[in-house]
Structure formats: C-alpha cells, structure tokens
N, C-alpha and C positions, 0 to 999 in steps of 0.2 A: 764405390758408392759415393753419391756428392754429401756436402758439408750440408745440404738442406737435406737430403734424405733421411741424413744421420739426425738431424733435428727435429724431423717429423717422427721419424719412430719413437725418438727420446720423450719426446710430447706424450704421444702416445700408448707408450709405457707406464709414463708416470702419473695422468692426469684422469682417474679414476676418481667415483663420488658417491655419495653418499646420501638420504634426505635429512641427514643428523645436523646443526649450526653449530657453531661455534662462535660465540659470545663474548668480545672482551670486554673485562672487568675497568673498570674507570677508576684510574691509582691516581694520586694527587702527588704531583713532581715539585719539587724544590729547584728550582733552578738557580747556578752558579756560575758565575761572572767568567768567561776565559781571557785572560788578557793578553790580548793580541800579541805581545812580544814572546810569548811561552804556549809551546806545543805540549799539550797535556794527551797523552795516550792511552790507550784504553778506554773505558768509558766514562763518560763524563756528561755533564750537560752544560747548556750556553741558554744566552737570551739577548735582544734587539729590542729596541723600540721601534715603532712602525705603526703610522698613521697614530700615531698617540700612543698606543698602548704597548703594554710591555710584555714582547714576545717569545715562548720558551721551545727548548728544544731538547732532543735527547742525541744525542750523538757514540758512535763507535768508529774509531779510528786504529785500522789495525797494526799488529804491532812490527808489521813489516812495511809501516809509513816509512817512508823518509823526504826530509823534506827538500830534498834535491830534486824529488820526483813525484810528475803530477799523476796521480792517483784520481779514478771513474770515483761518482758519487752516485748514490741512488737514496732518492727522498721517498720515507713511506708513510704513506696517511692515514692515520685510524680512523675507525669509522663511528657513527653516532655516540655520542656518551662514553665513547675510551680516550685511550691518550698516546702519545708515542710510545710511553712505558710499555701498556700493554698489548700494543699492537706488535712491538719489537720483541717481544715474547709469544705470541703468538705467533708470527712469518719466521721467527729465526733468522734474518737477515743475516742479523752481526756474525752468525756463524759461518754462513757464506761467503762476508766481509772478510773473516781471518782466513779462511780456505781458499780465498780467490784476489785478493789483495784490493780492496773498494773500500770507500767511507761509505758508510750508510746513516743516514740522520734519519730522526723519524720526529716531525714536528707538533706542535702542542693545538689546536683548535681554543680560541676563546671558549670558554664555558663548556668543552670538550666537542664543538659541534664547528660547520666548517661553514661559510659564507660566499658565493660564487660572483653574486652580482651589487653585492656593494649596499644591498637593502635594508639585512638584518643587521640586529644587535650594533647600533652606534654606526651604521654606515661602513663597517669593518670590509674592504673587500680584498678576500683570504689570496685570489691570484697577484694583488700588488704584492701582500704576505711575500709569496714565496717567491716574486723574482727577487724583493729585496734580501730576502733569506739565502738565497744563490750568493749573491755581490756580497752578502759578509761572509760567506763559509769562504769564499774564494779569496778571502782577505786575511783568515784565521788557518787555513791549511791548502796547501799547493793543490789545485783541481784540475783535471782535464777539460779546460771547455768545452768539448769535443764529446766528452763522454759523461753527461750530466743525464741523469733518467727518473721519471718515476713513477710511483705504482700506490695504488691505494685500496682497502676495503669498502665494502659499504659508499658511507656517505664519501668515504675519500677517494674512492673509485668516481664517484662524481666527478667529486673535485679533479682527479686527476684527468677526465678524459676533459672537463672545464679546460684543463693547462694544456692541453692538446690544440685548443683551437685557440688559446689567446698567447701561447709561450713558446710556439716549434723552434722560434730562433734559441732558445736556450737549454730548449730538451732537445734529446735527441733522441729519445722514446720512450714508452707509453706502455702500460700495464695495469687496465682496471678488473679489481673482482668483486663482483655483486655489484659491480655500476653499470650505469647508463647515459646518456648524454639528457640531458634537459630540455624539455623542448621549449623551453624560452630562451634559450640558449644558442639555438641550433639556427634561424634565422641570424642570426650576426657573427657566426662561425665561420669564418674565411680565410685560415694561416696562411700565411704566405709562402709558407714551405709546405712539402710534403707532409707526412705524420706517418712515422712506421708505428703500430698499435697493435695490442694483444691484450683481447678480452676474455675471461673465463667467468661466465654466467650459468647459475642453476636454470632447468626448465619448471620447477617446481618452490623456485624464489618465493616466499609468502613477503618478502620484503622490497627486494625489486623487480616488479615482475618483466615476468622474461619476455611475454607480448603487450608490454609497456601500461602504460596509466589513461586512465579517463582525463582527456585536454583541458575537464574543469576543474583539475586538482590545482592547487596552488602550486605546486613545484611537477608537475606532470612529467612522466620519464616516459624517451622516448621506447621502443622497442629495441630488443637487444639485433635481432638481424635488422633490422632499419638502421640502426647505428652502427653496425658493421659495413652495410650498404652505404652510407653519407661516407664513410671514411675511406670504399672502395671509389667511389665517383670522383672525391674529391682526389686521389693518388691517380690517379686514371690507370685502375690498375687491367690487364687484357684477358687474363685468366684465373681459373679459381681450382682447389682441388678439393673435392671432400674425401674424409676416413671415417672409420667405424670399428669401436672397439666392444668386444662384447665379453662379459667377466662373470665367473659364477662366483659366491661366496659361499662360506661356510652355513650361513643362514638360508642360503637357495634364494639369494636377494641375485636378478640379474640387471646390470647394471651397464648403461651405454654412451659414451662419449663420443663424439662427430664433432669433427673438427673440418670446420674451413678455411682454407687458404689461399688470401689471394695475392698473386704472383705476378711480373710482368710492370709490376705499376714505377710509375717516373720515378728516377735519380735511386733505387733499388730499394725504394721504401717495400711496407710490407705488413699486412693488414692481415689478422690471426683468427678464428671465430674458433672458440671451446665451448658448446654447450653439452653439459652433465646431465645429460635425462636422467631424471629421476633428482635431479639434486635441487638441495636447499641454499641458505644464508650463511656461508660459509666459506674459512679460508681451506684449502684442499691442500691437508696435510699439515695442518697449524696446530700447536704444542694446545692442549685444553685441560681441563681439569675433569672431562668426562673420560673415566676410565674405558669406556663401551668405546667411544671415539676413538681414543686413542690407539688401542687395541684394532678397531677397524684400518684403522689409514696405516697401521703397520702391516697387517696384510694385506692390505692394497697395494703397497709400496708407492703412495702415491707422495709429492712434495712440488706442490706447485711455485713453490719460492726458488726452487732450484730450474724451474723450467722459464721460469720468468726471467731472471738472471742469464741460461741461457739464449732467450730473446735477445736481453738487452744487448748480453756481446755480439751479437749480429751487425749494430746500428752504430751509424756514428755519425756525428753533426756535420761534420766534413764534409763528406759525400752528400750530403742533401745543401748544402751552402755551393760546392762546386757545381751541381748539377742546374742549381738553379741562374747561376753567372754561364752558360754554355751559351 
C-alpha cells in the first residue's frame, strides 16, 4: 500500500466529530527575555519587538534539540480571545514536539486577537508579525528552512490560511481549523509558489460558517469548499478523491466525515478538505475541561493535531522552490 493511502486511512480513522466546541480559556503570559547566546530547553517563553510593539511568544523545544541539528518548527495560532498558552494546551502540540523531535512556538496576538490586513488596533499587521518572528526563532535555535509550517484555530486559522497567500516562500505548509480565507483577502492572493493545505471545517460552525458569510459583513469569510477550490485552481491540481466515514456512538449520535483530496497539482503540493458533518467550533481531539468532551473524543479516538503533523511531514519547501526554478 502507498505512503498516501496509508495517509488517507490514518486521516480517516482519526478525524471523527462531534457538535460539542471547545473553548480556550484566555491565560495572561509573562514573557521572558531569551538571550540569544543560551539555548534554554524545555519550555519557556521569548519576545521581539515588531512594528513598535512588544511581541510575545510561548515556545517548546524538545529535549532531543541539539544545536548541531536543524530541527522542523510549526507555529500555532490561537484563536479569538486565547493566547499561545492556551491554545498549546489545547492542540497538544508540545507533546508531539517531544514524540516527533520539532519546535513548536505558539505566538501571543495583541490583546489576544490577530490582525491580517494592517487595519486594526494601531495598524498592527500580524503577517509582517510572523515573517519577523521566523528571522528571530531562526536566530535563537537551529531551524529547517525547508521545514517551517503552520496551523491555527479559529481566528488563527484565518490567519494561517492569510500566511498561505502572502508567506509560501517561508512555509511550507498550511493547516487551518475553523478557518476560512477572507474575502477581502482573496482578490490580492497570488503566492508565488504553490501552497500544499489541510483544512478541517465543522458543517454546523455557528462561528465560521461552513457556506461562508454575507459579503456585507466587515470581515466576510469566504466558504469553506470555495476555498478549498481557490487553493485547488491556484495548485493546478488534475484530480480529486472523496471518502466517507460513517461512526455510531454510544448515544446513537451518527456521525460523518468526507474528506477531499486533491491530487496531481504542480511541484507535489496538495490540497486536503475535512468537513465534519454534524460538527461545531472546535479543535478535534483538543485537551478541554468538559468532561462530556473529553470522554467523547476518547472514544472517538480522534486527534487531529497528530493528523495535521502528519500532513505536515508530507511537505517540504524544497520541492516547491525546485519545482518552481524547472
């Protein structure tokens, strides 16, 4: 059986849903200075200046860093009114970080919320943020440029699929959940590279919806297969597969995941569509303080942080920089 087939099942195994959300909580981070000539392990936090103001971060560096060896980073974004804290409690990253050998940073949003176009809050705009936030982590611990990725909730699922079209030269792939691209956005969206991407979207979102927003809204999201679509056109991808997974619960809840995949597209990229019928505002398989939840996604077996991860090992900046010098 090929490495994608094995992928697709593994997808498909573990990406079960739920109409339950999961909520994170908004913890107020201290952040502390790392100075550049000392590699501090474990976890810790950092902070930059950038555009003015003073930028924080949460960081896990596992304890199998070394700094002879450049080590994948994967940046994860909280979503409205959390923070990296609780977001990295929530996805469990770090734990896949010490299991799979990656830094994972999970960064701070001004006033916990995230900025795309340079508008809000003081002109702040959150994508200059994180390419400068790349150039210092890449300055403070040995990174793969090659293998920089990231993935976000919510509003950071914006954000992330935002770095999709204005950052491909320095990701190298893409993982949003409960996001959608923006449609003020999507007009001036033109990476120059490919964009390999993996979206996992509720069909019953009460927060993004899943057949997108009224164009008169001030931040208007586009639709979730529309923006699986713009990401397949722009990869020029030739083929697509769909699956369907069908689960009884112990409550007689039945529950269905269809997954698209589209295949074939330039330089090996690769464009992923999860929609959770029946599911809500939620990370799939995220640590909560709802015992009911918790309890559910353990017999689900579901863990989309592990399915996202392996995405990302799929992709590599490489192969989309070579493909594009042919």
């Amino acid at each position: 059986m090929s490495k994608k087939s094995d992928f697709l099942k593994y997808v498909l195994s573990c990406l079960l849903s739920t109409t339950l959300a999961v909520t994170s909580n908004s913890l107020q981070v201290e952040a502390k200075s790392i100075p550049r000539e000392k590699i501090l392990l474990s976890e810790n936090y950092g902070r930059l200046r950038n555009q003015g103001q003073l930028r924080t971060y949460y960081i896990y560096t596992p304890k199998s860093y070394n700094p002879k060896h450049a080590m994948s980073l994967v940046l994860v974004f909280h979503g409205d009114r959390g923070s990296g804290n609780s977001i990295a409690q929530v996805t469990r990253f770090s734990n896949l970080a010490e299991a799979f050998g990656f830094i994972a940073v999970y960064p701070n949003g001004l006033d916990h919320q995230w900025s795309f176009t340079g508008h809000l809050r003081k002109k702040i705009d959150d994508i200059s943020f994180v390419a400068a936030l790349i150039e210092h982590l890449q300055r403070i611990r040995n990174i793969n440029s090659h293998k920089i990725y990231a993935t976000g909730f919510s509003q950071g699922g914006i954000l992330t699929q935002a770095l999709a079209c204005k950052l491909p030269n320095k990701i190298a792939a893409f993982a949003s959940v409960a996001g959608s691209l923006t449609a003020r956005l999507v007009p001036s969206c033109h990476p120059s590279l490919t964009v390999s991407i993996m979206m996992i979207n509720g069909t019953k979102d009460l927060s993004v919806d899943y057949y997108g927003d009224r164009i008169s809204q001030k931040e208007a999201l586009v639709s979730i297969p529309e923006t699986a679509n713009f990401w397949r056109r722009h990869d020029q991808c030739t083929s697509s597969s769909q699956f369907q997974k069908l689960t009884g619960t112990k409550s007689n809840n039945r529950l269905r995941v269809k997954t698209l995949r589209y295949s074939g597209c330039r330089n090996s990229s690769e464009v992923l569509q999860l929609a959770v019928v029946n599911g809500g505002h939620f990370w799939p398989g995220g640590a909560s303080s709802d015992t009911k939840l918790n309890q559910l996604n353990i017999q689900l077996g579901l863990n989309a942080s592990r399915a996202i991860w392996s995405f990302f090992q799929r992709h590599s900046l490489s192969s989309l920089i070579k493909g594009k010098n042919r």
